[in-house]
C-alpha positions in Angstrom: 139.3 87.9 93.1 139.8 89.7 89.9 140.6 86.2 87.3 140.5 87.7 84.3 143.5 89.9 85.9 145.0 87.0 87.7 145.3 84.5 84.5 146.3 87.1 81.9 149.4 87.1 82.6 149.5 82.9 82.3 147.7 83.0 78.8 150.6 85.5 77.9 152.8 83.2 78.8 151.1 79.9 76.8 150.8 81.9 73.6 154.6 83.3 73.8 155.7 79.8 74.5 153.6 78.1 72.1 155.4 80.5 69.0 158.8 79.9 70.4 158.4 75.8 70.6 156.6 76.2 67.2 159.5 78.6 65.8 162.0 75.3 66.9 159.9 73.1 65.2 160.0 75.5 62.1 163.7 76.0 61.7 164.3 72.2 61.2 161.7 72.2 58.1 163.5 75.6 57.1 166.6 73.4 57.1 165.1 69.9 55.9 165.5 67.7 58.4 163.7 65.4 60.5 161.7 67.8 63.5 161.6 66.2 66.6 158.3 68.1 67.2 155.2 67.0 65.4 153.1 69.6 67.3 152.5 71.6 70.2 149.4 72.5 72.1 149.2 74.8 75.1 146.3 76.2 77.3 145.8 77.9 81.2 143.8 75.6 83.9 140.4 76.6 83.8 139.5 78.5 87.4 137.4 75.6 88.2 140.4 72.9 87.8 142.3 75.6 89.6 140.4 75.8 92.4 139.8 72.2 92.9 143.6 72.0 92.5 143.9 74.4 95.6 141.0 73.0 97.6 142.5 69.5 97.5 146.2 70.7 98.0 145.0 72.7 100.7 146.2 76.0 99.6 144.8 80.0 99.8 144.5 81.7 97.5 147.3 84.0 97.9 149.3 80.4 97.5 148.2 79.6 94.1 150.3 81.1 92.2 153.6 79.9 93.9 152.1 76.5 95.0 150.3 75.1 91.3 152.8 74.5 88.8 150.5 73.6 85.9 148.7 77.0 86.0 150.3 77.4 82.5 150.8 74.2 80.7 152.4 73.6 77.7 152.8 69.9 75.5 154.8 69.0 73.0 154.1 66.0 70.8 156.9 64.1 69.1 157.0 61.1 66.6 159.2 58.9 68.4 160.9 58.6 72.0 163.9 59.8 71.1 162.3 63.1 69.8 161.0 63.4 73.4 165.2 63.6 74.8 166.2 65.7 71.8 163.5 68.5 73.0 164.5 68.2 76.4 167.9 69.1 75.4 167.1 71.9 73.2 164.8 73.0 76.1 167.7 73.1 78.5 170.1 75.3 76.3 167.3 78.0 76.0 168.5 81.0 78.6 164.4 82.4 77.8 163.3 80.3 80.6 164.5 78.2 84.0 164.3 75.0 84.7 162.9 74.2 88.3 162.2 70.8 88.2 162.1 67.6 85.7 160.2 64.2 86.0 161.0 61.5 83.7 157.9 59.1 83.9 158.7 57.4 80.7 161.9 55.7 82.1 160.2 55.7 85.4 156.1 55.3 84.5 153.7 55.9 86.9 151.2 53.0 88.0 149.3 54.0 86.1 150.8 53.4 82.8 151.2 57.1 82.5 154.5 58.0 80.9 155.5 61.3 79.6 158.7 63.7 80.5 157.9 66.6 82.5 159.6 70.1 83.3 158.4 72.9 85.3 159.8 76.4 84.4 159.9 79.6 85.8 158.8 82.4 82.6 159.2 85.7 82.9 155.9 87.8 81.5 156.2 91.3 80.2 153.4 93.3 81.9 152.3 96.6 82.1 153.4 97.1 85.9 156.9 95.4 85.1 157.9 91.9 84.5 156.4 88.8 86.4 157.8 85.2 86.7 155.5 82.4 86.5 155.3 78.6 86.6 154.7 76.3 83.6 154.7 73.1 83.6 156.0 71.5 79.7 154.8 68.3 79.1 156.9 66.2 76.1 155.5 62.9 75.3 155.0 60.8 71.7 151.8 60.4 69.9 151.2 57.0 71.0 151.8 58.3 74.9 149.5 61.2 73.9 146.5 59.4 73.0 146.6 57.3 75.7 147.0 59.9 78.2 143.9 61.6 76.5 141.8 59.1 77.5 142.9 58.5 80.6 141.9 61.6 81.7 139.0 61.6 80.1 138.1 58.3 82.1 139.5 60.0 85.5 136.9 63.1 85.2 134.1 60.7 84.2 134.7 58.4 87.7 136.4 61.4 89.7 139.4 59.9 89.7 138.2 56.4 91.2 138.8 54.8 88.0 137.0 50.7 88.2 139.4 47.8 88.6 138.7 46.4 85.0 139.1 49.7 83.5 142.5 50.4 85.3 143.9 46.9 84.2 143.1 47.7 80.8 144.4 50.9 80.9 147.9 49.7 82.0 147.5 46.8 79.1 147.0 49.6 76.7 149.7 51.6 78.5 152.0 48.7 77.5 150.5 48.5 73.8 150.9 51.8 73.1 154.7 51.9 74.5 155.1 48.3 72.3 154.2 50.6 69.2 156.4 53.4 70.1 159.8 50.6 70.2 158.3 49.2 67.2 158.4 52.4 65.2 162.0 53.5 66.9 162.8 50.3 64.7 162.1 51.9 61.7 162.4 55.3 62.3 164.6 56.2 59.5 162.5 54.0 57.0 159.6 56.4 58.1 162.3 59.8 57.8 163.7 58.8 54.3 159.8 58.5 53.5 158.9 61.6 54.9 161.7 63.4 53.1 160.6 61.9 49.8 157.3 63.5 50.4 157.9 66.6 51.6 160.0 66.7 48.8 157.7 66.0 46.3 155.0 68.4 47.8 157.2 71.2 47.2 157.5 70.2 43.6 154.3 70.1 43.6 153.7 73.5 45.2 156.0 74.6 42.9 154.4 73.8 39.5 151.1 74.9 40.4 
């Protein structure tokens, strides 16, 4: 197994991604308005995460590819949960890309506390011997959700996954404490735009005068 052959076709399609959901973000600052993306991230499973994936799924290899949606994976950060439905719309009038398959785990949060909106898409890659469609997996979520999430999963690889009672109950209290802060600053969100604007504004006069 030739990986370097197999997954350069998936970090193609992270880094083409990553510009386009960037070039969204962009056009709203082009046009002075509020972006419902703070930032994006993006990055292909590392082969041992992949292979793990497959082992515990029970899948070949020749499966992989058609079986592991999260090969490529992409997240998009927003400010506030409305953000997160505004992407999700601009995502589903893109005709780049198709939409296999959504999860809405903020309306309907996991167990866990988890929540976060999740789409799987099939790409299409440009390659050499013609073009290839792949699966990505988008992941939209706030920066509250994010942070959390973070160190969930950061807790989940230190006790493979068996996370300890205490720790899961507080987890799901911070789950709810993070959510509280995200309603909290829905509130106010266009106290914190108007502020924003006055900034920005006042950066570019900055910029300007220097």
């Amino acid at each position: 197994m030739n990986w370097e052959v197999l997954l350069a076709p998936y970090v193609q399609a992270v880094d083409e991604l990553k510009v386009k959901l960037r070039g969204m973000r962009k056009q709203y600052e082009n046009e002075s308005s509020h972006s419902p993306i703070e930032f994006v991230t993006g990055r292909v499973k590392p082969i041992s995460s992949i292979l793990e994936k497959a082992q515990r799924k029970g899948l070949s290899i020749d499966h992989m590819e058609s079986k592991i949606q999260d090969i490529a994976g992409l997240r998009v950060v927003c400010q506030f949960v409305d953000d997160i439905y505004t992407v999700v719309d601009m995502l589903k009038n893109r005709k780049d890309f198709k939409i296999l398959e959504e999860k809405d785990y903020i309306s309907d949060k996991k167990d866990s506390g988890y929540r976060s909106y999740h789409m799987i898409i099939h790409y299409p890659v440009e390659t050499i011997k013609g073009e290839k469609m792949l699966l990505a997996e988008i992941q939209i979520r706030t920066l509250a959700m994010n942070f959390w999430a973070t160190n969930e999963h950061s807790l989940n690889y230190k006790y493979s996954g068996q996370i300890p009672v205490e720790v899961q109950s507080r987890l799901k209290r911070a789950a709810e404490a993070a959510f509280r802060l995200d309603e909290e600053m829905s509130a106010i969100r266009h106290e914190v735009q108007e502020a924003q604007k006055i900034f920005r504004k006042k950066q570019d006069r900055d910029s300007r005068e220097t």
